[in-house]
Each structure stands twice: as structure tokens, then as C-alpha cells.
C-alpha positions as CSV (number, residue, x, y, z in Angstrom):
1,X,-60.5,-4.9,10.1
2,X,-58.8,-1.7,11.3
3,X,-57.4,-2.0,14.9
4,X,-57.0,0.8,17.0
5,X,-56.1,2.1,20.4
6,X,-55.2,6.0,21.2
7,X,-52.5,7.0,18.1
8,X,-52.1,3.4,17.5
9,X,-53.7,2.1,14.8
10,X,-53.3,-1.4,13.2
11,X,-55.4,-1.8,9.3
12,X,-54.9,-3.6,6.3
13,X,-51.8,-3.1,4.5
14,X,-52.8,-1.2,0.7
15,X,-51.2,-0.8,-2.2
16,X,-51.2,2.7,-1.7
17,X,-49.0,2.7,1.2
18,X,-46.3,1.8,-1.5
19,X,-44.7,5.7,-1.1
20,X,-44.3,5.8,2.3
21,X,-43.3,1.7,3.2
22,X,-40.2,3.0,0.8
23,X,-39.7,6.2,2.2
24,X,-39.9,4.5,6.0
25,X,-37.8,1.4,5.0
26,X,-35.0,3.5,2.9
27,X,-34.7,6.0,6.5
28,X,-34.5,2.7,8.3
29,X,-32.4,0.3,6.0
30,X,-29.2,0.1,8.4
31,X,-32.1,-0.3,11.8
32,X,-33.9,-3.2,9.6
33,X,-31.1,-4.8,7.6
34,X,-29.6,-7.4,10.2
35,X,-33.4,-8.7,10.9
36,X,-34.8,-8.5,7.1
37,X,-35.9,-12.0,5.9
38,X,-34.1,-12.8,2.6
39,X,-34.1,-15.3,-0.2
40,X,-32.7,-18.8,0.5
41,X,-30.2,-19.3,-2.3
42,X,-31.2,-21.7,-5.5
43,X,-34.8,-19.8,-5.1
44,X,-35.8,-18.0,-8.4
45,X,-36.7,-14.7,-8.7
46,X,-35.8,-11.2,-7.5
47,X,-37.4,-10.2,-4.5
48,X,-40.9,-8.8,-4.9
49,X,-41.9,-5.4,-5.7
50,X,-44.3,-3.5,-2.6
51,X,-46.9,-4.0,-4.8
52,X,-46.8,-7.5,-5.8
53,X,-45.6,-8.2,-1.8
54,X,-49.7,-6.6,-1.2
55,X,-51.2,-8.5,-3.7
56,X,-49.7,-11.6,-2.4
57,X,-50.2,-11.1,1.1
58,X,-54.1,-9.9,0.3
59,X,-54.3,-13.0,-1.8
60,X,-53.2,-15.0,1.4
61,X,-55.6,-12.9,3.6
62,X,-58.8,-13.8,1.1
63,X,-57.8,-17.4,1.7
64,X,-57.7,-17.1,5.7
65,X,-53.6,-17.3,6.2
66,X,-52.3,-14.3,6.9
67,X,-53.4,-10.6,8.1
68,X,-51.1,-8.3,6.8
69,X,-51.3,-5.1,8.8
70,X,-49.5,-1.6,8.1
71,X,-49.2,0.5,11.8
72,X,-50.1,4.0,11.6
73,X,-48.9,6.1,14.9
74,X,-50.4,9.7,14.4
75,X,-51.6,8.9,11.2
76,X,-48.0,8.4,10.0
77,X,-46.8,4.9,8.7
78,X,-44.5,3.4,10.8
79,X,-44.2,-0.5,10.1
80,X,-46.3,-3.6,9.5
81,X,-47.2,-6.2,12.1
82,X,-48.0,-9.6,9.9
83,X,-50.0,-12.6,11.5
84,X,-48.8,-15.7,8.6
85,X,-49.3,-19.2,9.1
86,X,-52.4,-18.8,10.2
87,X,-53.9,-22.8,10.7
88,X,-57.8,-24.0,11.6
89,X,-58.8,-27.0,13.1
90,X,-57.8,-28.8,16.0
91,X,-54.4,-25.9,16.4
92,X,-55.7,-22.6,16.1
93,X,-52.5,-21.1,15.5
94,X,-50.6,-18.7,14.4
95,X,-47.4,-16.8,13.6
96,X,-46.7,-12.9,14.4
97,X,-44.0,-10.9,12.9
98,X,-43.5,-7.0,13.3
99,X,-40.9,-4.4,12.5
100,X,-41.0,-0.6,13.0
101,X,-39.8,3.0,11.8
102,X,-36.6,3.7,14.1
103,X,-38.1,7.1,15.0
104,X,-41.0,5.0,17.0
105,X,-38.9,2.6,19.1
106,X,-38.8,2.3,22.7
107,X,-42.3,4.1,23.0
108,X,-44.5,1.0,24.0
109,X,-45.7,1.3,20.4
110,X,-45.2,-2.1,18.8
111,X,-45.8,-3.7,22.1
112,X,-49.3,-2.0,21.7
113,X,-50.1,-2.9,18.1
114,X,-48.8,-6.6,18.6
115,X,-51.3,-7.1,21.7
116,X,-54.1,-5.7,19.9
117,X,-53.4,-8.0,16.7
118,X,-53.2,-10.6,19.5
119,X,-56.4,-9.7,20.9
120,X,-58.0,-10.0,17.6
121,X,-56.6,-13.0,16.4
122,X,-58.0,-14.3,19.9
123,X,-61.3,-13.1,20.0
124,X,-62.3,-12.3,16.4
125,X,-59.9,-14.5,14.6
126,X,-61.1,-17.3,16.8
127,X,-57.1,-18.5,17.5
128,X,-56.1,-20.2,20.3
129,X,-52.1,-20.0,20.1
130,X,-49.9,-16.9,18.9
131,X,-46.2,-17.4,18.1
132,X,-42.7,-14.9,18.2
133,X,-39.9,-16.2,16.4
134,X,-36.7,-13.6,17.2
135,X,-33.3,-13.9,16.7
136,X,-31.1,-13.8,19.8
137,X,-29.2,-10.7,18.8
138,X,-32.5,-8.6,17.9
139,X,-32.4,-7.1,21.5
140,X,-35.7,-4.5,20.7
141,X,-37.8,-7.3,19.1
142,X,-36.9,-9.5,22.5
143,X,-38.2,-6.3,24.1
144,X,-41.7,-6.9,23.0
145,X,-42.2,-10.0,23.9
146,X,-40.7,-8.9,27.5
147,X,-43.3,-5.7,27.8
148,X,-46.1,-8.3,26.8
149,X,-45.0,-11.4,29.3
150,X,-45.0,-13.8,26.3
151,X,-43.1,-17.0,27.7
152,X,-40.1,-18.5,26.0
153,X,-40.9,-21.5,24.9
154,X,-38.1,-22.7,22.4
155,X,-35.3,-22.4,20.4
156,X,-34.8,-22.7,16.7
157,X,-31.3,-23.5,15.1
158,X,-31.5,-22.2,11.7
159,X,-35.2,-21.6,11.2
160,X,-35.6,-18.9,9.2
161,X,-33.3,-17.5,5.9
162,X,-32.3,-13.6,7.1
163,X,-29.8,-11.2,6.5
164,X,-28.5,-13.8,4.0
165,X,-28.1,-16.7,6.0
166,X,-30.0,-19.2,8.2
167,X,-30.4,-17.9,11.6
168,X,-31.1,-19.4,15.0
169,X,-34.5,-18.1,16.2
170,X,-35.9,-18.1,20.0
171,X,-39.6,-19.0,19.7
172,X,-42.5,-17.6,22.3
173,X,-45.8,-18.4,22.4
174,X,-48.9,-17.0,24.2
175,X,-52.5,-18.5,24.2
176,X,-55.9,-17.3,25.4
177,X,-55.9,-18.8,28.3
178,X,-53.2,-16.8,29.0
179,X,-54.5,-13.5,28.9
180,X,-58.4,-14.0,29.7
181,X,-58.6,-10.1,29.8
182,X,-56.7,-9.5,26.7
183,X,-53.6,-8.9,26.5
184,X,-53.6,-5.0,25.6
185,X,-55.4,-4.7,28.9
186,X,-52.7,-6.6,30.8
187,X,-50.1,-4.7,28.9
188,X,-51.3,-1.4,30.0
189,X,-51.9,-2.9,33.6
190,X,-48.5,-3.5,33.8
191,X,-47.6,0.1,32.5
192,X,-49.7,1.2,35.3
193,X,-52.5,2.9,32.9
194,X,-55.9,2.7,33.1
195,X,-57.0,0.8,30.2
């Protein structure tokens, strides 16, 4: 399902966004690098290629797990905003993970395209519970969470294998209840726009 809102737009992530995911990921290497999920030692394999990381994460999305999303701003790629972990029954949860083309920060972008994933994992998705994991150092992911009022709600030692090592993660979570409006529409309340 494509998501969008003004010159934000959030749609599945294709294998023919191969050329500019590079491009936007080589200009942004040095921006990305510290907060890049990596390869746990003693696991096989190289990382994957763009094109098998698609077919996996479409694989996943056939099977109800994740939504992998690329975000367009102007019709430009600019970055991915993944829902993973995605779990029925009596949870209804899941995980959210962004990152975005240096050029785009600090615009109230990716605070945008993560509350109208949000909203979709809430009202389409049928989810009751989203969750942020962010390293303490990653002061513009922090930021997100900030714009969009998501509450802390724990800490992590060692919780996820980036940058080469096992880092600490800060963990926020946000759940319908929270945001009976949506949360896009609270965001852009608290912007003081019309929504």
C-alpha cells in the first residue's frame, strides 16, 4: 500500500529502486555508518546484495512480518522506513526502523513518513503497539521520536549488532490509544498546521 501525505510518500520498497538506494547510501555512507546494522561475527555469509535484501524483505511482507517501505520526498528516494517483527494475536505489535538521505534531515520529513506508517500499522495493519529502538548517541533518530511524543519506555544493553559491535539501544513505544486521532494529525497539530 502506498502511503502518502503532501511530497511525502511512503510505498513498497522494489527491486528497481536498486540504482538510486546506492546512489543515496554511497552520498550518505559517513551520515549512515555509525547507525548501520551489521553482521554479528561467526554468522555466514556476506552481506546481502539490494536485490536479494527486496526479495527477502517482500518474502517477509507475503508472510505478514514486515513492511518494507522506500520514502519518496518530491518523487526522489530518500530512505526506507521498515515495520519488522510484526506479531498477531493477543500483542499486536510491532517494530519501526527508519533512516534518511542527509540532504532531507531536519525537515519534519521522517517524522512524517514514520506517523503515517504508524497510522497504518494502527488502523489498516490492525496493530495495537509500535516500537523505536535508538542508540543513545543517534541524536536525529532521538529527534523523531521527540517531534512525534513517543514515550521512553526502556533501555536495552547490547540489543542490537551495529556499526560492528553490540550497542545499547533506548526503546519507545506508542499504542493506539495513544493517538486516537492518528498520530500524523497530532504531529502536524503540534507543528501548528492544519492537517
Amino acid at each position: 500500500m502506498t502511503l502518502q501525505h503532501g511530497r511525502v510518500v511512503c510505498r513498497p520498497l522494489e527491486p528497481g529502486d536498486d540504482r538510486a538506494w546506492a546512489e543515496v547510501r554511497r552520498r550518505n555512507a559517513t551520515w549512515l555508518g555509525p547507525w548501520e546494522a551489521t553482521v554479528p561475527p561467526g554468522v555466514p555469509g556476506p552481506p546481502p546484495s539490494f536485490r536479494s535484501l527486496v526479495r527477502e524483505l517482500r518474502a517477509q511482507a507475503a508472510e505478514g512480518r514486515t513492511l518494507p517501505y522506500a520514502l519518496l520526498v518530491d518523487g526522489f528516494f530518500a530512505g526506507q522506513v521498515t515495520v519488522s517483527n510484526i506479531v498477531g494475536g493477543s500483542a499486536l505489535f510491532a517494530s519501526v526502523g527508519y533512516w534518511i538521505d542527509q540532504r532531507y534531515a531536519g525537515q519534519g520529513i521522517m517524522p512524517l513518513a514514520v506517523a503515517m506508517v504508524i497510522d497504518h500499522c494502527f488502523t489498516a495493519g490492525g496493530l495495537h503497539r509500535m516500537e523505536v529502538a535508538i542508540r543513545p548517541e543517534n541524536s536525529a533518530s532521538l529527534r523523531v521520536v521527540e517531534k512525534l511524543d513517543i514515550p521512553e519506555v526502556g533501555y536495552a544493553p547490547r540489543y542490537l549488532h551495529i556499526d560492528g559491535d553490540w550497542r545499547d539501544h533506548r526503546l519507545y513505544a506508542i499504542t493506539a490509544e495513544d493517538c486516537p486521532g492518528g498520530l500524523v494529525a497530532r504531529y502536524l497539530a503540534g507543528r501548528g498546521r492544519p492537517t
